[in-house]
Rosetta silent file (secondary structure, phi, psi, omega in degrees, C-alpha in Angstrom):
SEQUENCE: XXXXXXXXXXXXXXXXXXXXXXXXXXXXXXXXXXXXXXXXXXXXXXXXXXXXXXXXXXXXXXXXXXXXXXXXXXXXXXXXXXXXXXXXXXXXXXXXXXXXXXXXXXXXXXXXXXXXXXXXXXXXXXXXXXXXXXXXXXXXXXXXXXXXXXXXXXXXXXXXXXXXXXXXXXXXXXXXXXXXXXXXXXXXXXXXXXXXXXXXXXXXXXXXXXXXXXXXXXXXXXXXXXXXXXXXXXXXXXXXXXXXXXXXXXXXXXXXXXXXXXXXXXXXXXXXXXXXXXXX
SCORE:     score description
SCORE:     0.000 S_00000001
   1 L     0.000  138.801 -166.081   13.820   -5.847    0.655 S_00000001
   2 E  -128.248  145.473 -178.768   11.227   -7.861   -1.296 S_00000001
   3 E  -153.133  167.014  161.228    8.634   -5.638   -3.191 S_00000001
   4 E   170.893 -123.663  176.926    5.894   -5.908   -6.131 S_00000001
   5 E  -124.355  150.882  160.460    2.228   -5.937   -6.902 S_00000001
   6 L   -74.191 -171.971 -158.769   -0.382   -8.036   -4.623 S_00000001
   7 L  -150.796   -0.749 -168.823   -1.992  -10.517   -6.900 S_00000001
   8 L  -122.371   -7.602 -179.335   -5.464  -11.206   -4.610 S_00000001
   9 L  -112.596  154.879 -154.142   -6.613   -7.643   -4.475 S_00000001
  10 L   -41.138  -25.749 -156.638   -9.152   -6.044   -7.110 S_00000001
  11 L  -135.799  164.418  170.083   -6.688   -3.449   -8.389 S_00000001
  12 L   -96.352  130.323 -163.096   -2.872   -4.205   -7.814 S_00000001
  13 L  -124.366  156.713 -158.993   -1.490   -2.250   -5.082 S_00000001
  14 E  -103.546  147.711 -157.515    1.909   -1.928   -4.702 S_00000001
  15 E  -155.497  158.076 -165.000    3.622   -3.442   -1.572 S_00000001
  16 E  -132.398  150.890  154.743    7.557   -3.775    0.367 S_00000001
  17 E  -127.977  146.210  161.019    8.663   -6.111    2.530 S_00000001
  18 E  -161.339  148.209  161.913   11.558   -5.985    4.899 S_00000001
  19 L   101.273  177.661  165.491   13.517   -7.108    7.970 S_00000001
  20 L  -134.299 -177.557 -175.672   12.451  -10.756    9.421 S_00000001
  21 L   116.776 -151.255 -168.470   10.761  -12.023   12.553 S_00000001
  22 E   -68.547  123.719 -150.319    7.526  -11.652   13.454 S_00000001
  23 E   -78.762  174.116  154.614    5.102  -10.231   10.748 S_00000001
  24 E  -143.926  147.095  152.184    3.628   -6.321   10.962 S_00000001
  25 E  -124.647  130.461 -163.715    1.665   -4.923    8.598 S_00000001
  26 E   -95.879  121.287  155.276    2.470   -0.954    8.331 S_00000001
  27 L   -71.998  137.781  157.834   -0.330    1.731    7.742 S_00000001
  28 L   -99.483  154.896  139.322    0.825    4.853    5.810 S_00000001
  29 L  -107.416 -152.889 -153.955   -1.523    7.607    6.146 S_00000001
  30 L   146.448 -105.016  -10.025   -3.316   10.051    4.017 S_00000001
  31 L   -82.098 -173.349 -159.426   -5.448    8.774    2.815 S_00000001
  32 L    62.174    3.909  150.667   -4.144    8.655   -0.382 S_00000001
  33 L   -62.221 -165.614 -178.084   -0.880    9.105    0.159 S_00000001
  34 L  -148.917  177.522 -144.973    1.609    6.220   -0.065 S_00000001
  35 H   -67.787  -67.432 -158.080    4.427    4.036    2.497 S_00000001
  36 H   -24.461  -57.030 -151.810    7.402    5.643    1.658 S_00000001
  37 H   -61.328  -48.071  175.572    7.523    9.019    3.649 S_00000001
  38 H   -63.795   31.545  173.552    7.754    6.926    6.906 S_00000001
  39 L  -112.810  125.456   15.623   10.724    5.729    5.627 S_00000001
  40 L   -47.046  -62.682 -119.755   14.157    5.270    6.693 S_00000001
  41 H   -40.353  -57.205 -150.352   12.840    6.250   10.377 S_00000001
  42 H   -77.357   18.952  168.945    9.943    3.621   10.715 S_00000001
  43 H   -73.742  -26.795 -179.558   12.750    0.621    9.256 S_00000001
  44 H   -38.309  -22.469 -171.594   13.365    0.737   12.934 S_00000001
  45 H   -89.483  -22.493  158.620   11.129   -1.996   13.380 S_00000001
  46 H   -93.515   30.572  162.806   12.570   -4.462   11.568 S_00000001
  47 H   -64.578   14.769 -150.832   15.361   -5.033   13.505 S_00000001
  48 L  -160.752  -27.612 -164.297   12.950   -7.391   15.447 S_00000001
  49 E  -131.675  137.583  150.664   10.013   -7.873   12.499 S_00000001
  50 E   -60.995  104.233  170.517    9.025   -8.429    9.147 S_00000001
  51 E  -103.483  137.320  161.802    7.350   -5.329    8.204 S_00000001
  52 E  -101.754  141.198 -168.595    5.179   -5.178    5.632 S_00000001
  53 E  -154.690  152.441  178.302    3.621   -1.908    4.117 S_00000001
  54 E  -134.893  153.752  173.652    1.672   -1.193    1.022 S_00000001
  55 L   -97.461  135.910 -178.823    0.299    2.373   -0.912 S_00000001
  56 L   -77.317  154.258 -175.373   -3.083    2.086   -0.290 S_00000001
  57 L   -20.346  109.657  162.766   -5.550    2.228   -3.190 S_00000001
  58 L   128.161  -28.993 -147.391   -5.593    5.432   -5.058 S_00000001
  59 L  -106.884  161.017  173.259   -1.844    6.360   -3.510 S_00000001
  60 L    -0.518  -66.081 -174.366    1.713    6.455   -4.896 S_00000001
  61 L  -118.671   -5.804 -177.925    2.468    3.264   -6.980 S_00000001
  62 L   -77.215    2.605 -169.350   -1.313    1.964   -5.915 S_00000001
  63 L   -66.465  172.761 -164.060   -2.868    4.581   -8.545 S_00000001
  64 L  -145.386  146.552  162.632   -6.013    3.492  -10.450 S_00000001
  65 L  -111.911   30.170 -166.746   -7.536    5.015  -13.635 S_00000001
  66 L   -88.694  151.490  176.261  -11.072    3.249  -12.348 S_00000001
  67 L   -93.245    4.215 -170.552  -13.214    5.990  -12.073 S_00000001
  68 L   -53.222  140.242  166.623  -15.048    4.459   -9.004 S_00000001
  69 L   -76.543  175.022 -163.846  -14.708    6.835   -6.075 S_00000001
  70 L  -105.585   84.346 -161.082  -12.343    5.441   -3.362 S_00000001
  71 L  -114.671 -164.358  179.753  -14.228    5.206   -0.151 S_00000001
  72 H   -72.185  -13.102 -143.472  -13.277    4.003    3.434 S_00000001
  73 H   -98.099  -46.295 -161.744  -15.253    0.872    2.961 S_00000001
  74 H   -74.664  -50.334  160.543  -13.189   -0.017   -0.235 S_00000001
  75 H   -34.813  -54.913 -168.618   -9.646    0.803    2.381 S_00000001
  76 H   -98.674   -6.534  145.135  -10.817   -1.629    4.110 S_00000001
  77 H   -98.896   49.641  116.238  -11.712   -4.834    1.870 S_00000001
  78 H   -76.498  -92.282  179.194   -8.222   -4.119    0.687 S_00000001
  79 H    -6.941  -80.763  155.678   -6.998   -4.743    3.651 S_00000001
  80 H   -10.445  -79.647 -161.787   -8.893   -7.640    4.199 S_00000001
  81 H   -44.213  -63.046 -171.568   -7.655   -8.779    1.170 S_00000001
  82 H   -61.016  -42.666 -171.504   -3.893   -7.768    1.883 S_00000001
  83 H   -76.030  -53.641 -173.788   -3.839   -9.265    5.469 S_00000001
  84 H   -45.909  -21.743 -173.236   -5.330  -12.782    3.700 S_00000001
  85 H   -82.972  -51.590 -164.383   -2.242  -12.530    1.256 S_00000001
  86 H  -135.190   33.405  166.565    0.525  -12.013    3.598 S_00000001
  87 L  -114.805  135.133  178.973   -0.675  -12.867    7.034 S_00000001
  88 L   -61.818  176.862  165.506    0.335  -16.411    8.872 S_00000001
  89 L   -27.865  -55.823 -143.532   -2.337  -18.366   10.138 S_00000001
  90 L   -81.029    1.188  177.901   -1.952  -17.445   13.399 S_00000001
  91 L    97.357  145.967  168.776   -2.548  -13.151   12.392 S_00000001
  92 L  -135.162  166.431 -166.834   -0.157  -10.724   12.245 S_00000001
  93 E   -70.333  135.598  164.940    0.368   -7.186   14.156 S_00000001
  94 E   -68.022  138.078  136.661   -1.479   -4.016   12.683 S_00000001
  95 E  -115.286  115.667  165.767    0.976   -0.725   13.092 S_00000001
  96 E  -137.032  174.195 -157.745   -0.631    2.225   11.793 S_00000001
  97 E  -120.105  146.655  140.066    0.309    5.773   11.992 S_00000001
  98 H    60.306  -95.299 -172.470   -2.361    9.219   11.664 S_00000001
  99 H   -88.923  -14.739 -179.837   -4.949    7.829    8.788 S_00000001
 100 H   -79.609  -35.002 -169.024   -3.540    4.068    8.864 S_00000001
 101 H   -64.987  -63.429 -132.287   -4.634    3.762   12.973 S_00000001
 102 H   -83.411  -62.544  170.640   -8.036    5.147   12.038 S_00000001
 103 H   -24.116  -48.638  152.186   -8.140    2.361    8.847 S_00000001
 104 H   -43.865  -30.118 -166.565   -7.247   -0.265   11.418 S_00000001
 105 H   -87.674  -49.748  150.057   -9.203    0.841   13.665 S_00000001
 106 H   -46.033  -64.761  163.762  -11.929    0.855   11.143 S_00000001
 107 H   -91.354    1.362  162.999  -11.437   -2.689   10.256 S_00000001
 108 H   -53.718  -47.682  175.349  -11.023   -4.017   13.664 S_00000001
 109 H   -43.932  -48.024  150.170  -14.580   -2.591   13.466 S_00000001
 110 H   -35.465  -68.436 -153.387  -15.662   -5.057   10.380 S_00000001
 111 H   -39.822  -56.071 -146.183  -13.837   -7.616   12.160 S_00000001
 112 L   -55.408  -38.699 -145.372  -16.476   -7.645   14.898 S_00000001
 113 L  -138.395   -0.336  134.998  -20.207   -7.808   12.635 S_00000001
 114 L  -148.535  122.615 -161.845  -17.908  -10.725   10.019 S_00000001
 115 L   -82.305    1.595  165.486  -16.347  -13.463   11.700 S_00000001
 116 L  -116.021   27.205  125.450  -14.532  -14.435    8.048 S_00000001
 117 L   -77.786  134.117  179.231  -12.517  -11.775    8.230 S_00000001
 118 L   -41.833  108.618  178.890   -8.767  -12.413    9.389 S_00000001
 119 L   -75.091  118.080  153.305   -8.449  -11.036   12.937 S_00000001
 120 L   -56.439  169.664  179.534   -5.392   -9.465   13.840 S_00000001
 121 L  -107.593    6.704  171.201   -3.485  -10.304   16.756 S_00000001
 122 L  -166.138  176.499  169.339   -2.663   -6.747   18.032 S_00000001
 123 L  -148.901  146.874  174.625   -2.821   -3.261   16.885 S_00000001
 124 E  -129.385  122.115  174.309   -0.248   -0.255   17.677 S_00000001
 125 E  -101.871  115.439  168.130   -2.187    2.897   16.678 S_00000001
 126 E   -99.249  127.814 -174.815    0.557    5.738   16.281 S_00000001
 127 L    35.763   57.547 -143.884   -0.649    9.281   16.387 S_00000001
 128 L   -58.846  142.110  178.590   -4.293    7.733   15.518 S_00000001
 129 L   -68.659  178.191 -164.698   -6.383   10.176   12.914 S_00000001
 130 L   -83.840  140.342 -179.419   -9.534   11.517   14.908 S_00000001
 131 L   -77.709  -34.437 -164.787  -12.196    9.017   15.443 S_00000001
 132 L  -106.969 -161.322 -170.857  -15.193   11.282   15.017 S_00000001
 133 H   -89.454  -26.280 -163.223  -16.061   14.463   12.647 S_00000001
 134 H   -85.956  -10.293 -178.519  -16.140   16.674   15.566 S_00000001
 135 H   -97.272  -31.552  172.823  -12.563   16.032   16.578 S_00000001
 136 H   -58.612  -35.724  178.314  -11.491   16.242   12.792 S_00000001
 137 H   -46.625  -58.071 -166.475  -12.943   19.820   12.564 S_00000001
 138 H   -38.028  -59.736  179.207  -11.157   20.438   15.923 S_00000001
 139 H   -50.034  -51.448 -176.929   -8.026   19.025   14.337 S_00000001
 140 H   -60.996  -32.411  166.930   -8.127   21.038   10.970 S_00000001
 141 H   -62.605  -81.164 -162.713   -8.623   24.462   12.896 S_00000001
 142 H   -74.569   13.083  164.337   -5.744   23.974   14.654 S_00000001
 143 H   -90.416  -33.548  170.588   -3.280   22.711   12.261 S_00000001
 144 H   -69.620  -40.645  148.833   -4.484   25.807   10.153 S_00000001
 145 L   -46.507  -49.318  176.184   -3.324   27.801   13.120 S_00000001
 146 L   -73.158  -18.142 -178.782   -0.613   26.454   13.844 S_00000001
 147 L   -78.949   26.166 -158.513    0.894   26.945   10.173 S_00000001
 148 L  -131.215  -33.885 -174.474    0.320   30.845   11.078 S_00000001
 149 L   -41.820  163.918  177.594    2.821   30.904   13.578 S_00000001
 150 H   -85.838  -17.657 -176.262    5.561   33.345   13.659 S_00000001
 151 H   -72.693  -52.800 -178.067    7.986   31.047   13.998 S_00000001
 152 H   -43.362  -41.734 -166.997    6.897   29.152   10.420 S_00000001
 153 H   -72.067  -44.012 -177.640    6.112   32.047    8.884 S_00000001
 154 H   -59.622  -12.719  162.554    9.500   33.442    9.752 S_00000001
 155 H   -42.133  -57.506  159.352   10.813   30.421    8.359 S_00000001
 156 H   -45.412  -49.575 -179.294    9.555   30.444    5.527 S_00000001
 157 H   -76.130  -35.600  171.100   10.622   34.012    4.617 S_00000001
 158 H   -64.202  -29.149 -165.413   14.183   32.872    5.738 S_00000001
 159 H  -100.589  -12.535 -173.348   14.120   30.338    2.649 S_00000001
 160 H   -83.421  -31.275 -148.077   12.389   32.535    0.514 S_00000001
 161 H   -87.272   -2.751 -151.363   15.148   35.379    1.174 S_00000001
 162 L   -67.128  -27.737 -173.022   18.275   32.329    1.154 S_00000001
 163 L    84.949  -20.367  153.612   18.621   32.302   -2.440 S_00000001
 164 H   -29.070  -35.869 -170.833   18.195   28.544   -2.316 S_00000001
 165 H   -81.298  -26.045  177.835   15.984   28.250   -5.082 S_00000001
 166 H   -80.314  -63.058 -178.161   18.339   29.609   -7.521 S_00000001
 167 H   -46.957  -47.053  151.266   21.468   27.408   -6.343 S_00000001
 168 L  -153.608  109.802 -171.730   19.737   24.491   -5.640 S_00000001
 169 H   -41.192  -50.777 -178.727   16.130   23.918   -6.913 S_00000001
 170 H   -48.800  -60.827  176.127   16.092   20.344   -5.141 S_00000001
 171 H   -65.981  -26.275  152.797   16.863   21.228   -1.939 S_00000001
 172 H   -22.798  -67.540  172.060   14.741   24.280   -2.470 S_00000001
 173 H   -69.388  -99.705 -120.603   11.699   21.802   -3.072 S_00000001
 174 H   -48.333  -51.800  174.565   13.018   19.535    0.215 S_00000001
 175 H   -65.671  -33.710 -162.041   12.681   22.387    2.193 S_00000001
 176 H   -94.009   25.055  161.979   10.011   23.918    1.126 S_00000001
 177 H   -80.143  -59.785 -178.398    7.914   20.467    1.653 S_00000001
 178 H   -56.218  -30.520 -171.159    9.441   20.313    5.170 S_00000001
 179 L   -87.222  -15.302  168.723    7.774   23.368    5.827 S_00000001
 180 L   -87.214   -1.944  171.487    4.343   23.206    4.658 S_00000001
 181 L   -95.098    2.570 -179.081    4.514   20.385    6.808 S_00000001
 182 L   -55.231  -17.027 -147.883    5.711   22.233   10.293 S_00000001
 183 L  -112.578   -7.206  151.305    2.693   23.101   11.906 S_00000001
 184 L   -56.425  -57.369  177.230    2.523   18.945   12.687 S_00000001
 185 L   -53.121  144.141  138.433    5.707   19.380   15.176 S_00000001
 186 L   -58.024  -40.328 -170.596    5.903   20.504   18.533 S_00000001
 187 L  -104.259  116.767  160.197    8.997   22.032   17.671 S_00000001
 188 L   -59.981  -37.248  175.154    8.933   23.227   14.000 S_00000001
 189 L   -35.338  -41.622 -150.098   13.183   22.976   13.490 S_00000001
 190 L   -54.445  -24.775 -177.249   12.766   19.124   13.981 S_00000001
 191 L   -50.992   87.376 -179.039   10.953   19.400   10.257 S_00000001
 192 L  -169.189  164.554 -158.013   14.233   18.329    8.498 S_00000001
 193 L    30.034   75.160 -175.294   15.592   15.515    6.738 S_00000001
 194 L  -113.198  143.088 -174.351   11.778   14.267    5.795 S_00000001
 195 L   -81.305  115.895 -141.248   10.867   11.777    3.136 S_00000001
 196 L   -91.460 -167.632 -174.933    8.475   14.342    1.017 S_00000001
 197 L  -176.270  166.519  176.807    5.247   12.726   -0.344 S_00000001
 198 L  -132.524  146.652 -159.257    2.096   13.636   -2.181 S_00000001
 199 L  -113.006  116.591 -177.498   -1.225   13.367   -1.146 S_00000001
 200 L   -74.051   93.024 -153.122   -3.984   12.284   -4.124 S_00000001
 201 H   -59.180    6.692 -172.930   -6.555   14.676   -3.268 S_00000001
 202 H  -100.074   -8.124 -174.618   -9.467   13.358   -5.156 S_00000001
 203 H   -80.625  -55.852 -168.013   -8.662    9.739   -3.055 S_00000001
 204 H   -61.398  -54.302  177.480   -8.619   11.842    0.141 S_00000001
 205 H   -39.921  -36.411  168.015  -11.781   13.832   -0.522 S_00000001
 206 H   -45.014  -75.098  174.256  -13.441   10.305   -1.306 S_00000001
 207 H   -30.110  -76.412 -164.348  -12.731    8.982    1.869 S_00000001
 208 H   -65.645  -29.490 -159.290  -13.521   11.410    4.407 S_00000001
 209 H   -60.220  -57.491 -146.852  -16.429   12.183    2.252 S_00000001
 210 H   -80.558    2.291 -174.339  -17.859    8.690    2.491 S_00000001
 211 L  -107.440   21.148 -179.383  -17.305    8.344    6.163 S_00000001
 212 L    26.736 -128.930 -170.907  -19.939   11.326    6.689 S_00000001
 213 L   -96.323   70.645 -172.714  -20.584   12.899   10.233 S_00000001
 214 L   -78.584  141.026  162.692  -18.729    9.615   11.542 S_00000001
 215 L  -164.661  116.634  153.367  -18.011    8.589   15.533 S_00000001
 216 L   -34.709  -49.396 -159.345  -16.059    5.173   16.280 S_00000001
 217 H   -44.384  -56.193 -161.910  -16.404    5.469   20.352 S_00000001
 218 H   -76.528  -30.074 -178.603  -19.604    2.782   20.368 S_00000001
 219 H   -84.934  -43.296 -176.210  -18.366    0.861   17.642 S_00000001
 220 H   -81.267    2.951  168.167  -14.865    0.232   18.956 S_00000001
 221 H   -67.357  -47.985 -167.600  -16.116   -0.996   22.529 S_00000001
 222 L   -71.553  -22.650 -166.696  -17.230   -4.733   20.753 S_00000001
 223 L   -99.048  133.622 -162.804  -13.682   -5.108   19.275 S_00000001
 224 L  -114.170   86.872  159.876  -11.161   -7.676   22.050 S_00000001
 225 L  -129.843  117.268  163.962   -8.226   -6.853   19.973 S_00000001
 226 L   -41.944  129.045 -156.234   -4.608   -6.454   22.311 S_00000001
 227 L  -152.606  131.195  138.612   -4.495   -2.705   21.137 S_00000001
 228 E  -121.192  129.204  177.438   -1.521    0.198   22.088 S_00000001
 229 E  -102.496  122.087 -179.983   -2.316    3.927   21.324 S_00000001
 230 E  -133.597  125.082 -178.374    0.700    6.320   21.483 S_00000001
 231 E  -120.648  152.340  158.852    0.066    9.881   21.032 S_00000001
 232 E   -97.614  115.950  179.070    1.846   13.228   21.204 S_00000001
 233 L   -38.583  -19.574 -166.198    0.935   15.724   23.891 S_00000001
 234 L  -147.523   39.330  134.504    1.442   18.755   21.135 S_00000001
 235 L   -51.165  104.048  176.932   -0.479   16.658   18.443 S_00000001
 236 L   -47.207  -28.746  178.622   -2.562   18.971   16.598 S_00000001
 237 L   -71.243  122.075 -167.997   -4.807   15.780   16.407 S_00000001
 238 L   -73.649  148.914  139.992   -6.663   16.511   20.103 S_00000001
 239 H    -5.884  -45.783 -152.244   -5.301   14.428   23.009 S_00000001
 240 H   -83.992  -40.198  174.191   -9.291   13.401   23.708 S_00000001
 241 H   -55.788  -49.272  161.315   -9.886   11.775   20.771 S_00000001
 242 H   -61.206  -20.759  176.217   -6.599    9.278   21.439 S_00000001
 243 H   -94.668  -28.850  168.461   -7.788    8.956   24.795 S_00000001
 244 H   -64.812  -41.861  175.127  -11.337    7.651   23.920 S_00000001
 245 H   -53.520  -73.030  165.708  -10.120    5.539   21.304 S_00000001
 246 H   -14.480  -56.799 -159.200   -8.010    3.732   24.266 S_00000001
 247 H   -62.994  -72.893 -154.704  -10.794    3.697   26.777 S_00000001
 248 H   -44.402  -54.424  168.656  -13.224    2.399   24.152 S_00000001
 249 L   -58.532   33.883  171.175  -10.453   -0.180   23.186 S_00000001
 250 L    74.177  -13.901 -131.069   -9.312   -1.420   26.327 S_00000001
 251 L   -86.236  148.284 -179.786   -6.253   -0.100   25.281 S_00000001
 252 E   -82.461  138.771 -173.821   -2.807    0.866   26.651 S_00000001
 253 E  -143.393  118.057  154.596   -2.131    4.849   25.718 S_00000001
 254 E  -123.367  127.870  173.120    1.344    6.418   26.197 S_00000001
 255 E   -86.302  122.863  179.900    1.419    9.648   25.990 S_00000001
 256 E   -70.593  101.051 -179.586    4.774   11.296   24.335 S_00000001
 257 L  -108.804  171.051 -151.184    5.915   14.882   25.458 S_00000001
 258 L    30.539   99.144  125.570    7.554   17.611   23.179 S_00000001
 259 L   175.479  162.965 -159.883    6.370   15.831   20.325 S_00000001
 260 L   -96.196 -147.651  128.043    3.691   16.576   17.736 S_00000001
 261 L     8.313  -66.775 -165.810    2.520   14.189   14.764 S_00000001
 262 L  -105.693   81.933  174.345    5.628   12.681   13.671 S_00000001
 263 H   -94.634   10.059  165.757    7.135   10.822   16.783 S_00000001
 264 H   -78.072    5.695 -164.787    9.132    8.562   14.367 S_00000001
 265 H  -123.026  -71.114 -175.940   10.893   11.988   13.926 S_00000001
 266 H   -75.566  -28.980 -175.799   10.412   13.722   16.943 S_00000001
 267 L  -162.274   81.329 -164.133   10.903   11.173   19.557 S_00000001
 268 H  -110.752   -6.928  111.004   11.696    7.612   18.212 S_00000001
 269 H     3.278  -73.637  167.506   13.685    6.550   21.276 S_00000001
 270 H   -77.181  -32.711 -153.738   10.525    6.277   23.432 S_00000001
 271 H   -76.807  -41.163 -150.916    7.905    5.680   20.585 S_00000001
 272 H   -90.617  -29.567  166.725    9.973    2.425   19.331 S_00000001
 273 H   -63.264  -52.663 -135.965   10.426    1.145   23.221 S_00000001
 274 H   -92.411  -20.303  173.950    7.055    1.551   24.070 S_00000001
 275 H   -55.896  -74.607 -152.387    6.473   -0.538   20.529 S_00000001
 276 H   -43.075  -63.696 -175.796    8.688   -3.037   21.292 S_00000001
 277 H   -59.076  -13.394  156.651    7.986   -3.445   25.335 S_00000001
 278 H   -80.313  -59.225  175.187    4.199   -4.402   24.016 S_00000001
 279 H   -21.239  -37.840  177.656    4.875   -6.292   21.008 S_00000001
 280 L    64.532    0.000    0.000    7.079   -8.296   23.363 S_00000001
C-alpha cells in the first residue's frame, strides 16, 4: 500500500493506493465521510487493479479548518484535480459507491460543457445516491422507517440488555455502529463485522445544501461515458432513480436481490463479477 497527501489539490487530501494493474479511482461516500469503511471488502478489486481512493475534502484525514463551505462544485474540481494527479494518459476507471456514483456522475456532467477536463474511460456506479431531490426525500423516509423495524429495534434492546457495554466498551461501540446502520440491509443480521466511520455533518449539510432542488436525468443524457449501474432490489435508495440514471446513461444496470446498500457486504460474489465481466 502506498499512501500520503496529494500535492496538486487546493487543500491536501489524503489518499491510498493499492494492488496493481489497471488504474480505478474509488469513491467513498458521505459526503463527508472518508475511504476507509469500504475497506477490507472493496480490496477485492485489486486483485486485478490499482485502486486508488482518497477522503474527500472535509472527510477523515481530508479535514480543513478553511471556513469556506464545502459544496458539490468544490467535490468535483477535486476530483478533477485528483484524476490529473494520478490518472495515465489514456484515463482511468471511476468506481463509486452511494454519494461517490452521484460525485462521478456529477463530474461526468462537467466533463461534457469543459472539454479540459480529464475524461474517464468508464464508470461503475455502485448503489448510486439519488439523482434528484425528489428521490432523496423518498430515500430519507424510508431509511427512517426502516430503522423502526421490530427486528432493529429488537436488536438493539438485545445489546442494550447483553451487558456488553460493561465487559467490553469496544465491541459495545462496534456494535452499536453496526446497528444504527441496519436499516441499509435487506437483511439487518448481515450488519456485522463493518469498518465504522464518521460522517462530518457540517461537510454533508454543505453539499446537499448547495445542490438545491437538483435532477441529473437531462444532464446525464450528453455524457458517452462506458457506464455500469448495480443496484440492490431492497435499497432504501428507490430502484427508479438507478434505473433512470442507466437509461439516461446508456448504461448497463444489474440489479442485485436480497441485498440492500452495502452489496460489498451483502452480496460481493455477484457485485465483484458483474465488476469485473465489464471492466474486462
Amino acid at each position: 500500500m502506498d499512501s500520503g497527501f496529494t500535492t496538486h489539490t487546493p487543500v491536501p487530501l489524503f489518499f491510498r493506493a493499492d494492488g496493481e494493474g489497471s488504474p480505478v479511482l474509488l469513491l467513498h461516500g458521505g459526503p463527508g465521510a472518508h475511504h476507509d469503511y469500504l475497506y477490507p471488502q472493496m480490496l477485492a478489486l485489486t486483485k486485478r487493479h490499482r485502486v486508488i481512493t482518497y477522503d474527500q475534502r472535509g472527510g477523515g484525514q481530508s479535514k480543513t479548518d478553511d471556513p469556506t463551505p464545502i459544496t458539490w462544485r468544490t467535490q468535483v474540481d477535486d476530483l478533477a484535480t485528483v484524476i490529473g494527479e494520478f490518472g495515465p494518459r489514456e484515463g482511468l476507471t471511476l468506481v463509486g459507491y452511494s454519494w461517490g456514483a452521484l460525485l462521478a456522475m456529477l463530474y461526468a456532467i462537467q466533463c461534457t460543457v469543459d472539454p479540459t477536463l480529464p475524461v474517464p474511460r468508464r464508470m461503475v456506479l455502485i448503489s448510486p445516491a439519488p439523482i434528484s431531490r425528489a428521490w432523496r426525500d423518498q430515500f430519507e423516509a424510508t431509511l427512517a422507517e426502516r430503522g423502526r423495524r421490530d427486528v432493529i429495534t429488537a436488536m438493539r434492546a438485545e445489546l442494550a440488555a447483553s451487558g456488553l457495554q460493561e465487559r467490553d466498551p469496544s465491541a459495545y461501540r462496534q456494535r452499536g455502529f453496526e446497528l444504527s446502520v441496519a436499516g441499509y440491509f435487506a437483511d439487518p443480521h448481515k450488519a456485522v463485522a463493518l469498518t465504522p466511520f464518521r460522517v462530518t455533518g457540517k461537510v454533508q449539510q454543505s453539499v446537499w445544501q448547495s445542490l438545491g432542488d437538483f435532477d441529473l436525468t437531462s444532464s446525464l443524457r450528453a455524457v458517452r461515458i462506458p457506464t455500469l449501474v448495480i443496484h440492490g432490489m431492497d435499497d432504501p435508495i428507490p430502484l427508479a432513480s438507478a434505473e433512470a440514471a442507466a437509461d439516461a446513461l446508456g448504461a448497463e444496470l444489474v440489479m442485485l436481490e436480497e441485498c440492500g446498500h452495502v452489496p460489498y457486504v451483502e452480496r460481493p460474489a455477484p457485485l465483484f463479477a458483474a465488476i469485473e465481466s465489464f471492466l474486462g
